[in-house]
C-alpha positions as CSV (number, residue, x, y, z in Angstrom):
1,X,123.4,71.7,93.1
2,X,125.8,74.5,92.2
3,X,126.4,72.5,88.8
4,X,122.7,73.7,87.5
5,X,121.1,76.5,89.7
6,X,121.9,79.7,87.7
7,X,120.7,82.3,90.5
8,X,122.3,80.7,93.9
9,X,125.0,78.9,94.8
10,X,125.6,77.2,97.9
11,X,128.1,77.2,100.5
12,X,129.3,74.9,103.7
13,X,129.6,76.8,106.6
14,X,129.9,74.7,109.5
15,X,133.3,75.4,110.4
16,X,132.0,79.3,110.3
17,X,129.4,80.6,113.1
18,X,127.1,83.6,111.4
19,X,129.0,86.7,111.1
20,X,126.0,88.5,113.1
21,X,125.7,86.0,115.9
22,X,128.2,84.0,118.5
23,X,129.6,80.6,117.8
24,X,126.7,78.6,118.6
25,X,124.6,79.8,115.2
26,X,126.0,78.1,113.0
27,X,124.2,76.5,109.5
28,X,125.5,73.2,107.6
29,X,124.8,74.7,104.1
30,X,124.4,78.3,103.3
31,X,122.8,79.6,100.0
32,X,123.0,83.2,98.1
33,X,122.2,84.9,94.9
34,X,125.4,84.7,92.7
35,X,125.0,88.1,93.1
36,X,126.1,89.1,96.3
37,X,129.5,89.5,98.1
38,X,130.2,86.7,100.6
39,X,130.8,88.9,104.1
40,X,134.6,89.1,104.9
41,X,135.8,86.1,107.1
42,X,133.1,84.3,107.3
43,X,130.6,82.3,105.1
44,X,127.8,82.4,107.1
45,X,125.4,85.9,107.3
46,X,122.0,86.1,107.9
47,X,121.3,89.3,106.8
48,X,121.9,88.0,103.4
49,X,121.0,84.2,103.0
50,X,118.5,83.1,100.9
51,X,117.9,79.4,102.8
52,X,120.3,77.0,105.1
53,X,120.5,73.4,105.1
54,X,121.0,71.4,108.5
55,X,122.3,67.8,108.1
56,X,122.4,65.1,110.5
57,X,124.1,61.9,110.1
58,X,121.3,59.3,110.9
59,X,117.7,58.9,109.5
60,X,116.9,58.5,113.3
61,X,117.9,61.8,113.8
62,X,114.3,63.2,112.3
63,X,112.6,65.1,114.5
64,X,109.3,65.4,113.5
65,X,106.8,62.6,113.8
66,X,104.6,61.2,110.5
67,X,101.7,59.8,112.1
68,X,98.8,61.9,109.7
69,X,96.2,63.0,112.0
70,X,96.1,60.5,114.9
71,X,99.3,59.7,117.3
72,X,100.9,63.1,117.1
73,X,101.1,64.1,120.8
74,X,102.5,60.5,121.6
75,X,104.9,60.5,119.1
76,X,106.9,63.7,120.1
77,X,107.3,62.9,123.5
78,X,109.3,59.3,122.7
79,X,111.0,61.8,120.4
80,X,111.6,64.6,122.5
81,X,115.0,63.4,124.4
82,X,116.9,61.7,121.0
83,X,115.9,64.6,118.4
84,X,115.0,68.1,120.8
85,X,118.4,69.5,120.2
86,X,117.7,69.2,116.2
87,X,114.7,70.9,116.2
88,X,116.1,73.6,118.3
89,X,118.8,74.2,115.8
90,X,116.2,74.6,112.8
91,X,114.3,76.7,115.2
92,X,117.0,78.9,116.2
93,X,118.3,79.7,112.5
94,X,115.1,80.2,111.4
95,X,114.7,82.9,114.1
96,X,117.9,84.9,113.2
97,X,117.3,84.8,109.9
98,X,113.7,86.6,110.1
99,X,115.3,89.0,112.7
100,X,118.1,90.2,109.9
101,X,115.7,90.1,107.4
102,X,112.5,92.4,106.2
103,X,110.7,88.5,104.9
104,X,107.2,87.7,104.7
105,X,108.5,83.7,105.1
106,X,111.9,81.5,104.8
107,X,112.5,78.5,103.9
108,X,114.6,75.5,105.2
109,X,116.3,72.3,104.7
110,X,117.1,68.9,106.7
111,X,118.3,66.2,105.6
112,X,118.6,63.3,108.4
113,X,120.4,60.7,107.2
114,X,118.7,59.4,104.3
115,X,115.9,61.6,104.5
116,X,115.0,65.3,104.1
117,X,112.0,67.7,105.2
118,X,111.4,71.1,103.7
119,X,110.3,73.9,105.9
120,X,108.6,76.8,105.5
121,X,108.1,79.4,108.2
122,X,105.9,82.2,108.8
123,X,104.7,84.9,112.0
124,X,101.8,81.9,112.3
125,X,104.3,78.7,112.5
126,X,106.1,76.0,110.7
127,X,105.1,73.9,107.7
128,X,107.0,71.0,107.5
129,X,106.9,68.3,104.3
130,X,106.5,64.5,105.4
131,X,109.8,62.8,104.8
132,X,111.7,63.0,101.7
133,X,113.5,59.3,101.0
134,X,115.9,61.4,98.3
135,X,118.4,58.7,98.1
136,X,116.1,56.3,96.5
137,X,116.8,55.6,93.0
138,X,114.6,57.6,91.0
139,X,113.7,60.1,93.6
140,X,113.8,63.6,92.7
141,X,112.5,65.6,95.0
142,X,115.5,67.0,97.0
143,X,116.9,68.1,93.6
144,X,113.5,69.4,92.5
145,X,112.8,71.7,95.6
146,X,116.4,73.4,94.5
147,X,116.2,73.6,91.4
148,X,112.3,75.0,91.9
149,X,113.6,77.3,94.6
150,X,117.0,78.5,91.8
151,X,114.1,80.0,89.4
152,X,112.0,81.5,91.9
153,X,111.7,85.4,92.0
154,X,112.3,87.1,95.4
155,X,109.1,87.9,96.2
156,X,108.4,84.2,96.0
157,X,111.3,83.3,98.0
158,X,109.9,85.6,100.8
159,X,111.5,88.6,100.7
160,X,108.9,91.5,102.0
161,X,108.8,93.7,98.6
162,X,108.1,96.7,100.4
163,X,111.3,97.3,101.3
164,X,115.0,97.4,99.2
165,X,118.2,98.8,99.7
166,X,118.5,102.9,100.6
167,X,120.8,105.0,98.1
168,X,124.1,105.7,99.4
169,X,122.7,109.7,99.1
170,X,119.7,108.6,101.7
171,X,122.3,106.8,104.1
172,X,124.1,109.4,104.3
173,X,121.2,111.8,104.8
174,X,119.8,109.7,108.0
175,X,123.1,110.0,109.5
176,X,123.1,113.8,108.9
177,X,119.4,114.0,110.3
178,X,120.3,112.1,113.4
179,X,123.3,115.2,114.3
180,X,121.4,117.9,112.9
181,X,118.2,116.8,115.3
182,X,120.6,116.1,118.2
183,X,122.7,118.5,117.7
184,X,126.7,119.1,119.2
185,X,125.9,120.1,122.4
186,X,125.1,116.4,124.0
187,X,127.9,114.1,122.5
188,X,126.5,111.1,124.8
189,X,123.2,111.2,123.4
190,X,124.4,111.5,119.4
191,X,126.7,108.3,120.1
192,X,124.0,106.4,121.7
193,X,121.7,107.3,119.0
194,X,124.0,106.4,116.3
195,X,124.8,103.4,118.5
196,X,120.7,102.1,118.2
197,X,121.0,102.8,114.8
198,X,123.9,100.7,114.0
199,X,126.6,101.5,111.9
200,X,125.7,101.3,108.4
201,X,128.7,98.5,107.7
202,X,126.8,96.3,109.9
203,X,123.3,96.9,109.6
204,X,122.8,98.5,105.6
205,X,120.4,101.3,105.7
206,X,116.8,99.9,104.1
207,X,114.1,102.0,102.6
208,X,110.3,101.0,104.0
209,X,107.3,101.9,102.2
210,X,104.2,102.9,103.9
211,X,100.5,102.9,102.2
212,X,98.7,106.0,103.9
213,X,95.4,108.0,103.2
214,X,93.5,107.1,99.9
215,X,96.8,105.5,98.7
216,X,99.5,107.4,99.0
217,X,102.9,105.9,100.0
218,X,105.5,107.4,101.7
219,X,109.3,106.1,102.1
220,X,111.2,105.9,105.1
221,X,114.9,105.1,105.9
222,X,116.1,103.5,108.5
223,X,119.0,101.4,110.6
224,X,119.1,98.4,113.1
225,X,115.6,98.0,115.1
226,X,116.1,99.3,118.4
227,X,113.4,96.1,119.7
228,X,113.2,93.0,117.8
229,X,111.3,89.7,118.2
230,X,113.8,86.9,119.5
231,X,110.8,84.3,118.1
232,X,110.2,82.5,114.8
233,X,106.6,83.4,115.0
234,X,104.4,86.0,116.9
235,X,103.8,89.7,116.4
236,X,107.5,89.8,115.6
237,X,107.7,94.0,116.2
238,X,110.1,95.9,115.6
239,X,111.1,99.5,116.3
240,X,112.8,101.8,114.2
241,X,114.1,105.3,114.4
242,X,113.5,106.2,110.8
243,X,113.9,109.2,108.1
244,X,111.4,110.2,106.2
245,X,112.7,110.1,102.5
246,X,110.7,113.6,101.8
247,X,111.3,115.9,104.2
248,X,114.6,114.4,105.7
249,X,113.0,114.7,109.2
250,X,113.1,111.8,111.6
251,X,110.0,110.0,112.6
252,X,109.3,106.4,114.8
253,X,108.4,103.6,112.8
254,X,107.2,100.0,114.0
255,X,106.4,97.1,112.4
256,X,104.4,93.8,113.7
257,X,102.0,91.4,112.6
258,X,98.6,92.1,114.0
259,X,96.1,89.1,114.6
260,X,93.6,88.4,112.5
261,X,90.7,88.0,114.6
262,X,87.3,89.0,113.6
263,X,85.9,92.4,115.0
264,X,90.0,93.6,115.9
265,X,90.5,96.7,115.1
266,X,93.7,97.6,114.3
267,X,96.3,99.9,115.8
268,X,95.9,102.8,114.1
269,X,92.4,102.8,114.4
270,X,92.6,103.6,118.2
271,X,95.6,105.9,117.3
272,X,92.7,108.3,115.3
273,X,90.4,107.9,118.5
274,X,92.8,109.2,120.4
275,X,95.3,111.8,119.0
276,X,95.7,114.7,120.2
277,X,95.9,113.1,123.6
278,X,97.9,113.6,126.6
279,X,100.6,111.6,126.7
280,X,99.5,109.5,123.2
281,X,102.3,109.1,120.3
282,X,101.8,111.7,117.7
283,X,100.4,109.4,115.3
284,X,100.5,110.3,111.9
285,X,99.1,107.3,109.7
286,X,99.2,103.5,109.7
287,X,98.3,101.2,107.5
288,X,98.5,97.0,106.1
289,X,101.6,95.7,104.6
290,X,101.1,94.8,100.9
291,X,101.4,94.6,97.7
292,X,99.7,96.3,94.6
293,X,97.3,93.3,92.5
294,X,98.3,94.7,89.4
295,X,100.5,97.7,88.1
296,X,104.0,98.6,89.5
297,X,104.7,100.7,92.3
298,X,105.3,98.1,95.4
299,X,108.1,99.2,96.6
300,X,109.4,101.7,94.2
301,X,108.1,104.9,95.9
302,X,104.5,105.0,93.7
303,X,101.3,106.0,95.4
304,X,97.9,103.4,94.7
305,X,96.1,104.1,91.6
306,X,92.9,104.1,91.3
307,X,91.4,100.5,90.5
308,X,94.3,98.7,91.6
309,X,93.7,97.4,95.2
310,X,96.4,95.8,97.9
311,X,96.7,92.5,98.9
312,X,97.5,92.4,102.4
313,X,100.7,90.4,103.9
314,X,99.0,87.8,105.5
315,X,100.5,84.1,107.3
316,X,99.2,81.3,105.4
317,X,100.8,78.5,108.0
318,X,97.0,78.4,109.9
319,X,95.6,77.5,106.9
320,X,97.0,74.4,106.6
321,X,97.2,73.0,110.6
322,X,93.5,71.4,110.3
323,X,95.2,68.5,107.8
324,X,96.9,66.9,110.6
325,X,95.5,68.1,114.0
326,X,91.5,69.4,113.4
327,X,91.2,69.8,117.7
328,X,94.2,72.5,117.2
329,X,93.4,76.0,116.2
330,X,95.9,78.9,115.3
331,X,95.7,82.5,114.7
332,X,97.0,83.9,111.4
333,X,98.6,87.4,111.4
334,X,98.5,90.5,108.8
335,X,101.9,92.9,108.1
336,X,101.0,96.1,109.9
337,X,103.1,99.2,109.9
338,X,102.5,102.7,112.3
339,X,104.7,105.6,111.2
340,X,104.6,108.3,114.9
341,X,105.5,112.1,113.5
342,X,108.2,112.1,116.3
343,X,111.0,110.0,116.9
344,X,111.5,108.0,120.1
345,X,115.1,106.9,121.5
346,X,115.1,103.1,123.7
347,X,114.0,103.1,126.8
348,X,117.8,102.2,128.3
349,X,118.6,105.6,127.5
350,X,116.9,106.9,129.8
351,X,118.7,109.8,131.7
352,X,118.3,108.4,135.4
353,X,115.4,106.8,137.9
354,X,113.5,109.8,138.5
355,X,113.1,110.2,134.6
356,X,112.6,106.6,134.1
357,X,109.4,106.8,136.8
358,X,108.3,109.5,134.9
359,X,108.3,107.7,131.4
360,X,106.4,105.0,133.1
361,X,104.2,107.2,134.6
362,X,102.8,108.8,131.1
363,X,102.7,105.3,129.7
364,X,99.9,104.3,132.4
365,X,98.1,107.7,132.0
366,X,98.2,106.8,128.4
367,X,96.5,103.3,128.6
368,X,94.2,104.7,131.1
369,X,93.6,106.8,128.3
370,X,93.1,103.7,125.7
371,X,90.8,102.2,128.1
372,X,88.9,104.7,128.3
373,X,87.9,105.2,124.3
């Protein structure tokens, strides 16, 4: 493979676990843009891996059944006990590689003994190819998918083009923003800040764009996620103590995928309702995740123009479940971003119990609040 694809190149890393994760994480075949620094000691990182390949020796070793539309249910349970710790494996990978990464999908390879599956996974679930028979003369599919997968453009791969690396000068200006808003007179609470934060060696400082108001976009730094989704697919949020790239003052970003359910409205509609509240987040805007139809501007800090509109970040998994099971029904999910004009520190760092009854306290006067709008 590394003999014709110009963009990646691939690595074994099975001797290596992930260089983010304990020994138990740990990929057959890594892959990268030629590009990129391998991280120090290790083969293996998620936070920069374009797509791993898990192998297993035998062909009985494939576990998913192929049974179309009828037979499905039966078929994974006499499958269950021989192939559950494979499919955890692909699970699990897929999982840390979605929590490392700002993606909108990723995408996977297994080859089990003389066949391979492609995956594809998204906040909605798993698409999986019917098997692959690769080493049959003539077949060219295994060699297709890479070579497909060597010319494809980031965006295509799955990489969320809303967000791309910060500027060294904007790194260094969220670190300054964390002391200045702290201050020198509580060292425990700057160092378990900049602990939640992440230091920037580990966890490289990103820039997220937010669409607000008649299409303005604003740009917002930010660390390691002080909550993140443990799941391959879900809401998948994530919670960030964030600069904003403008003003250099610190703000509380999160990021999920909202449901797409007819007549839900979404989070920072019930933010409006309610500002101004007692004990509500100081919402200031909110907003889909997406990207411009035509023009420039998605993630490169320009506002909407008139006439160009924004496709939304949606799953596209659901769309495809009624091919195989039609009595199954699943819930897609939209990219949603909420940007709070103050910044909020993780609940563990909390000062002790009395304070901890009172942040609990505000938080059911607040949904008594919700409930009540």
């Amino acid at each position: 493979m590394n003999s014709y694809c110009s963009s990646i190149r691939a690595y074994s890393s099975a001797k290596d676990s992930a260089i983010e994760s304990d020994a138990k994480y740990k990929p057959d075949i890594v892959f990268y843009e030629q590009t990129k620094k391998l991280p120090e000691g290790r083969v293996a990182s998620f936070q920069q891996m374009e797509l791993f390949v898990e192998f297993e020796r035998e062909s009985t070793s494939d576990p998913l059944p192929d049974t179309g539309k009828s037979g499905c249910k039966d078929q994974f349970r006499k499958l269950f006990n021989t192939t559950c710790a494979t499919r955890e494996r692909m699970t699990l990978y897929s999982t840390q590689l979605q929590m490392y990464q700002f993606r909108t999908c990723v995408f996977a390879v297994g080859i089990f003994g003389k066949v391979a599956r492609f995956f594809r996974w998204d906040r909605a679930g798993a698409s999986v190819s019917a098997p692959i028979k690769y080493s049959t003369a003539g077949n060219r599919e295994l060699a297709e998918f890479f070579y497909r997968f060597n010319r494809m453009n980031p965006v295509q791969r799955g990489w969320d083009p809303t967000v791309c690396d910060a500027t060294a000068e904007d790194a260094a200006a969220f670190t300054q923003a964390i002391r200045t808003v702290v201050g020198g007179g509580n060292a425990a609470l700057l160092g378990s800040l900049l602990e939640s934060v992440g230091k920037p060696a580990d966890y490289p400082r990103k820039k997220i764009s937010v669409i607000y108001g008649s299409g303005k976009r604003a740009s917002y730094i930010v660390g390691r996620s002080s909550v993140t989704a443990k799941t391959p697919t879900g809401r998948a949020t994530c919670c960030f103590v964030a600069m904003d790239a403008e003003t250099k003052g610190l703000v509380f970003l999160k990021d999920s995928w909202r449901l797409n359910m007819a007549g839900m409205k979404s989070e920072g509609h019930w933010y409006k309702r309610l500002k101004g509240g007692e004990y509500i987040a100081a919402f200031s805007h909110g907003s889909d995740v997406g990207r411009i139809k035509k023009g420039g501007g998605v993630g490169k800090g320009g506002n909407v123009k008139k006439g160009e509109k924004v496709r939304p970040q949606r799953t596209v998994t659901q769309n495809y479940l009624k091919r195989c099971c039609n009595s199954h029904r699943m819930m897609g999910y939209t990219h949603y971003r909420t940007v709070q004009s103050e910044f909020y520190v993780p609940l563990k760092m909390f000062k002790d119990s009395k304070n901890l009854t009172q942040i609990m306290h505000d938080i059911v006067l607040g949904k008594c609040f919700l409930s009540a709008a």
